[in-house]
C-alpha positions in Angstrom: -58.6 -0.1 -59.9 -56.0 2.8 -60.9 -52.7 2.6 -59.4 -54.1 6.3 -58.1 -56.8 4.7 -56.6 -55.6 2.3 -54.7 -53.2 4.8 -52.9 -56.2 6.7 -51.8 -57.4 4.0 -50.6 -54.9 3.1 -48.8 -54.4 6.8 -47.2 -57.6 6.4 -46.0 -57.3 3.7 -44.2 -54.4 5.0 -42.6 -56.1 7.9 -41.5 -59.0 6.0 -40.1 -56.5 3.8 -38.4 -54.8 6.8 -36.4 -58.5 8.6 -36.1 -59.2 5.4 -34.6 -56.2 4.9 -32.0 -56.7 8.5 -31.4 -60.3 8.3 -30.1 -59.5 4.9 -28.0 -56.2 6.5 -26.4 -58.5 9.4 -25.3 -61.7 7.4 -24.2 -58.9 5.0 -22.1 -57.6 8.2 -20.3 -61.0 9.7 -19.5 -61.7 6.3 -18.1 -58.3 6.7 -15.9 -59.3 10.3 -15.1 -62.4 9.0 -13.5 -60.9 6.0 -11.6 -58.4 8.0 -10.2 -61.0 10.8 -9.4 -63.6 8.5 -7.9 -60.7 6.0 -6.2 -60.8 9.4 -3.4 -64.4 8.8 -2.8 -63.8 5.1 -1.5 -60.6 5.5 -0.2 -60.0 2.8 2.7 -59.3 4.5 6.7 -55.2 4.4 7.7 -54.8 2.3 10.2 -52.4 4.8 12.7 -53.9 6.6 15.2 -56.4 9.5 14.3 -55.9 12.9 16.5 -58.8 15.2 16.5 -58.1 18.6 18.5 -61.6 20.3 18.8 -63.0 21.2 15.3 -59.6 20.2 13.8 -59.3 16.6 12.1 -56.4 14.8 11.3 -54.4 16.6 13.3 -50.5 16.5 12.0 -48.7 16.1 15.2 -44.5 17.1 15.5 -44.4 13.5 17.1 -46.1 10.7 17.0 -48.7 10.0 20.0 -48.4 7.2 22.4 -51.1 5.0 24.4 -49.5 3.1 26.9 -50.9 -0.3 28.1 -53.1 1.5 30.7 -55.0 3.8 28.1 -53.0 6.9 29.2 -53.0 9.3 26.2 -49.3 11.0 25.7 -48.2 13.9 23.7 -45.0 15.0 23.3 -43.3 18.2 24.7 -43.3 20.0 21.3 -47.5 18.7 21.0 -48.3 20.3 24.4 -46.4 23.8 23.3 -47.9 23.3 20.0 -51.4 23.0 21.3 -52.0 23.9 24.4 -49.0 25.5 26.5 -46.4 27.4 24.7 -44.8 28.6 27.8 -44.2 25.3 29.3 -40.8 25.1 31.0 -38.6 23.1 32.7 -35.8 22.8 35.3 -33.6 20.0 36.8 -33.9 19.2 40.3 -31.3 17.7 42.5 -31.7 13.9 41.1 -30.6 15.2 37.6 -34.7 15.0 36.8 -36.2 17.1 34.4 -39.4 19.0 36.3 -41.9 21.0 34.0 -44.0 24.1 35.4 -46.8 25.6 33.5 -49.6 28.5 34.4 -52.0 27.4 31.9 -55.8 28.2 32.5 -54.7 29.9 35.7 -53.1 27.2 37.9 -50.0 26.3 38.5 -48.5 22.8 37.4 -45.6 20.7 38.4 -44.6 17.3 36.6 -41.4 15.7 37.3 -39.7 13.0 35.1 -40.9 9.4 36.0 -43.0 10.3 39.2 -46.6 9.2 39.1 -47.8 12.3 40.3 -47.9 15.9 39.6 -48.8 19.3 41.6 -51.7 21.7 40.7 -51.1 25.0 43.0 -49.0 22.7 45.5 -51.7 19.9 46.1 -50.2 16.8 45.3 -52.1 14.5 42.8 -51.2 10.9 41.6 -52.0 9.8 38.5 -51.6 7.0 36.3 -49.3 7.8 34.1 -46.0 10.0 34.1 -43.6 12.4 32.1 -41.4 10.3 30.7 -38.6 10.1 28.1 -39.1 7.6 25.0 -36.7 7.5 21.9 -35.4 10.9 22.8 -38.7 12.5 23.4 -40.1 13.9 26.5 -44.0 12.8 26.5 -46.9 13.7 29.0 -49.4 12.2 30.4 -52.0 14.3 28.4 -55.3 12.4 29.8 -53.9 12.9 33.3 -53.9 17.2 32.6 -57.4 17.7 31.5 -57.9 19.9 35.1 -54.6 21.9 34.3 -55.6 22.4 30.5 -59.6 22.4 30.8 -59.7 18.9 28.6 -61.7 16.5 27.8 -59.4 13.5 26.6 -61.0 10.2 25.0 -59.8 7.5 22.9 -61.6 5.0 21.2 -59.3 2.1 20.5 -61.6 0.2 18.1 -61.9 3.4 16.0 -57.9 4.2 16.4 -58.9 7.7 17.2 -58.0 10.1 20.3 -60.8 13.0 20.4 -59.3 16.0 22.2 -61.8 18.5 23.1 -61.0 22.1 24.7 -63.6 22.8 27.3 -63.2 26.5 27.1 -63.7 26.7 23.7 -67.2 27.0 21.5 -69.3 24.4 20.5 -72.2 23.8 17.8 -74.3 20.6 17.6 -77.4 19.6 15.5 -80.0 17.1 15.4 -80.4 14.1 12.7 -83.9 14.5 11.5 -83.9 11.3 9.7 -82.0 8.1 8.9 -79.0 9.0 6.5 -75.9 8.3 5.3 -72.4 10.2 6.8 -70.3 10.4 3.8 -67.0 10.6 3.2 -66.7 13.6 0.1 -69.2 16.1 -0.2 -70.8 13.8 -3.4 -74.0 10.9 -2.7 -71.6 8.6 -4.9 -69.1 8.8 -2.2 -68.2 6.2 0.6 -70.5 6.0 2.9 -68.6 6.4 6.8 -71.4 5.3 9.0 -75.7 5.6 9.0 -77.0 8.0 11.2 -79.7 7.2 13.2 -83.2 10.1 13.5 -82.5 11.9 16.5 -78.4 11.6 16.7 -76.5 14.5 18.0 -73.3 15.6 15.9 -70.9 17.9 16.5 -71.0 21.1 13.5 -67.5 21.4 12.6 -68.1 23.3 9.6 -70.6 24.7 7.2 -68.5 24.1 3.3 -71.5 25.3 1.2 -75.1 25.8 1.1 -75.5 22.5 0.6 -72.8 19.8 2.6 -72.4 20.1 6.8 -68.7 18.5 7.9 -69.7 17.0 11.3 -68.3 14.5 14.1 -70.5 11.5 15.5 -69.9 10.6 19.3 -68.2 7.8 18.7 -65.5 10.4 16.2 -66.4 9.8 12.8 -66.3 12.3 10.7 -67.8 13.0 7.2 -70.6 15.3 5.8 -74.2 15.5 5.2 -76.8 17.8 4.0 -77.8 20.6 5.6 -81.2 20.0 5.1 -81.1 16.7 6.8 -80.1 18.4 10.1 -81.9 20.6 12.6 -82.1 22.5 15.9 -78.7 23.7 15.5 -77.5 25.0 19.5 -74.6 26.3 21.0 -74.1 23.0 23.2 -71.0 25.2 24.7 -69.8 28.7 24.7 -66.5 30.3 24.4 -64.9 31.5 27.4 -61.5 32.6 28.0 -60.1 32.0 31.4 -57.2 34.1 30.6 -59.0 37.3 30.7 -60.9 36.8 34.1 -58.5 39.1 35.6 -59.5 40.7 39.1 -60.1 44.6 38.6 -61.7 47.6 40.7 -58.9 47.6 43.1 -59.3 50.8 45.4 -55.6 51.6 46.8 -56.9 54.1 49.2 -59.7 51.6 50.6 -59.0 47.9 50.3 -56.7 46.1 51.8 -52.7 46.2 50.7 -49.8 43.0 52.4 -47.0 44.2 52.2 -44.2 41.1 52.6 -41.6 41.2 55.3 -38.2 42.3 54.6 -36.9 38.9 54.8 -38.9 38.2 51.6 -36.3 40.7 49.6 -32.8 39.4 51.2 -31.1 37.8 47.8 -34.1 38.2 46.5 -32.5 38.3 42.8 -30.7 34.3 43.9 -34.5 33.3 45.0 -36.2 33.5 42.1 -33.5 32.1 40.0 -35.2 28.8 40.3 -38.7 27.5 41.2 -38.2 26.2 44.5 -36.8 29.6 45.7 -40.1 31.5 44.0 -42.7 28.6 45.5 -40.8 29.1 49.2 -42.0 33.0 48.8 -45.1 32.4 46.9 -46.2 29.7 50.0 -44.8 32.5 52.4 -47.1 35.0 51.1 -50.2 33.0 50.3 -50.1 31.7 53.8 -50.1 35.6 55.0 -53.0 36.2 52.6 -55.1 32.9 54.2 -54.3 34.5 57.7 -55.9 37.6 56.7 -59.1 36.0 55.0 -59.4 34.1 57.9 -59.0 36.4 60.7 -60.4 39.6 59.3 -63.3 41.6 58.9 -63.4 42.5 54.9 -66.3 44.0 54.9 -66.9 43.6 50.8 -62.8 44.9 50.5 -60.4 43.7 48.1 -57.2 42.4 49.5 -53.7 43.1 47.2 -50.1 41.5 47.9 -47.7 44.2 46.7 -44.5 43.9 45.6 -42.5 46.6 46.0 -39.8 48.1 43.6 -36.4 46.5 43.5 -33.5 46.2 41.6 -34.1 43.3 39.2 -30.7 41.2 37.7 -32.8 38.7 35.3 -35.7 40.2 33.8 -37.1 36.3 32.7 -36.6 35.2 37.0 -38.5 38.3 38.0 -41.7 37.7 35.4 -41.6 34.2 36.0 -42.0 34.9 39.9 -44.5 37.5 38.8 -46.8 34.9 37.0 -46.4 32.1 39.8 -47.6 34.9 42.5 -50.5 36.0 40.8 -51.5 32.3 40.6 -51.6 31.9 44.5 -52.9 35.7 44.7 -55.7 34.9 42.4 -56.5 31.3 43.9 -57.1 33.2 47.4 -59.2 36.0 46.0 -56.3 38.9 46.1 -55.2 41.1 43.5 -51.3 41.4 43.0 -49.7 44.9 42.9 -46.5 45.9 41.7 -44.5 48.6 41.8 -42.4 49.1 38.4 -38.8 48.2 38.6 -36.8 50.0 36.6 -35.8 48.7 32.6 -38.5 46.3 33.1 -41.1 45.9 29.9 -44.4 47.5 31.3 -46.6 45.9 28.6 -45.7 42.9 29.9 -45.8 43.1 33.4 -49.6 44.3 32.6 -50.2 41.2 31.3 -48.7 39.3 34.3 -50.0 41.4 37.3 -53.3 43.1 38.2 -52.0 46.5 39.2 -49.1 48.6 38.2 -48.3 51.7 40.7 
């Protein structure tokens, strides 16, 4: 063979060597692709604990949640005014105690640091757990406020998961019409999270395609299934918002108007500065309203507390006041009417009161 020849040869083999490293480095990385791809599909549970807020799964919480030794289910202050009470506030009391109000859902809470007990429109309740302090953190006794927040808190310790469900709130269930599989990716190849059993209710949390259903067992596990494998879809709850059952139809020239004494008004402004002076009015007056339930003939009228107009120093004291009142005016059936102050924000005081005059 030539000299020439032989350095074809060669060249060819070279290129056939590279051609050849070439097609192995790229079947190698599909091979990779696919692992890593697939390696999603059978991914293994994390073993912290799972929060599930309604329809909303893996919830990403400011702070970590706590369950004490008693199965009391805590979230921390930023949680609760994440979730479910951005108003929440606080004062300290005379012990140097940090006490927490809120008006969620209508009612009126108290929670003091380390008491076993709370209030709920002044009726004292004890519970099991407590607001307490941990690493710097204020933390509530969440499964102890499902009647101030209209809950329904469970956690199912062999599952690591806390289901937090908002009664007010919509909700869609379905019917297994045959032994399946809940999976974890919208793919038949994927990890299967549990079998489902013909005749199993599950929660709808969400419709991705024609196809896939994303739904949540009873006992919280989530995954998807066909939509053809489920039926009798039903509104198992609808939504309904407590904040706008307001009283209305209030006839000034008909029903019934309580006017507070004058008493009520002397330092009126120092009063409401902090919660126990607004709760002594708020019990002054709801006691007045009780008398006159009580003692009178309505005859189908509506009954008002009014609050006359008055020079207001803090405009945050006087709305707070505002909201606490209407909670025991509402509570006993009464409407509460106010007269405008001056410089106060009349789009908010509609959202805090039941009548402006």
């Amino acid at each position: 063979m030539s000299r020439s020849a032989k350095k074809k040869t060669k060249l060819k083999i070279r290129k056939n060597s590279l051609l050849y490293k070439l097609i192995l480095v790229t079947f190698l990385l599909i091979i990779i692709l696919n692992i890593l791809r697939y390696a999603a599909y059978f991914k293994k549970e994390d073993s912290s604990i799972k929060v599930m807020i309604q329809n909303e799964v893996n919830v990403e919480l400011e702070n970590e949640i706590y369950i004490d030794d008693k199965q009391v289910v805590y979230l921390s202050e930023a949680d609760i005014k994440k979730y479910f009470d951005k108003n929440l506030y606080y004062e300290i009391n005379e012990n140097n105690k940090r006490k927490y109000f809120s008006l969620a859902q209508n009612k009126l809470l108290e929670i003091t640091e380390d008491e076993n007990c709370i209030h709920i429109n002044s009726q004292q309740i004890n519970i099991s757990g407590k607001l307490m302090k941990k690493d710097g953190i204020y933390y509530f006794p969440i499964s102890e406020l499902v009647d101030v927040y209209n809950l329904d808190v469970n956690y199912i310790a062999e599952n690591r998961v806390v289901n937090i469900e908002k009664l007010s709130e919509e909700k869609i269930v379905a019917v297994v019409n045959r032994d399946i599989k809940l999976k974890y990716k919208m793919t038949d190849i994927s990890r299967t999270v549990k079998l489902l059993e013909q005749g199993e209710v599950v929660t709808v949390i969400e419709e991705m395609n024609s196809k896939w259903v994303r739904v949540k067992t009873s006992d919280y596990k989530v995954g998807y299934v066909k939509k053809s494998k489920l039926l009798e879809y039903k509104k198992e709850r609808a939504h309904f918002d407590v904040s706008n059952q307001y009283f209305n139809d209030f006839d000034m020239s008909r029903d019934i108007i309580l006017e507070p004494d004058e008493s009520v008004y002397e330092n009126f402004n120092d009063k409401i500065s902090t919660y126990e002076g607004r709760k002594e009015i708020c019990m002054q007056l709801s006691s007045k309203m009780k008398d006159v339930i009580t003692n009178s003939d309505l005859s189908n009228k509506y009954i008002g507390i009014k609050i006359r107009k008055i020079d207001i120093q803090k405009t945050e004291d006087y709305y707070r006041f505002l909201e606490e009142l209407r909670v025991y005016a509402n509570s006993n059936g009464c409407f509460l009417i106010v007269e405008k102050p001056d410089k106060i924000d009349e789009s908010r005081l509609k959202e805090i009161t039941d009548l402006i005059i």
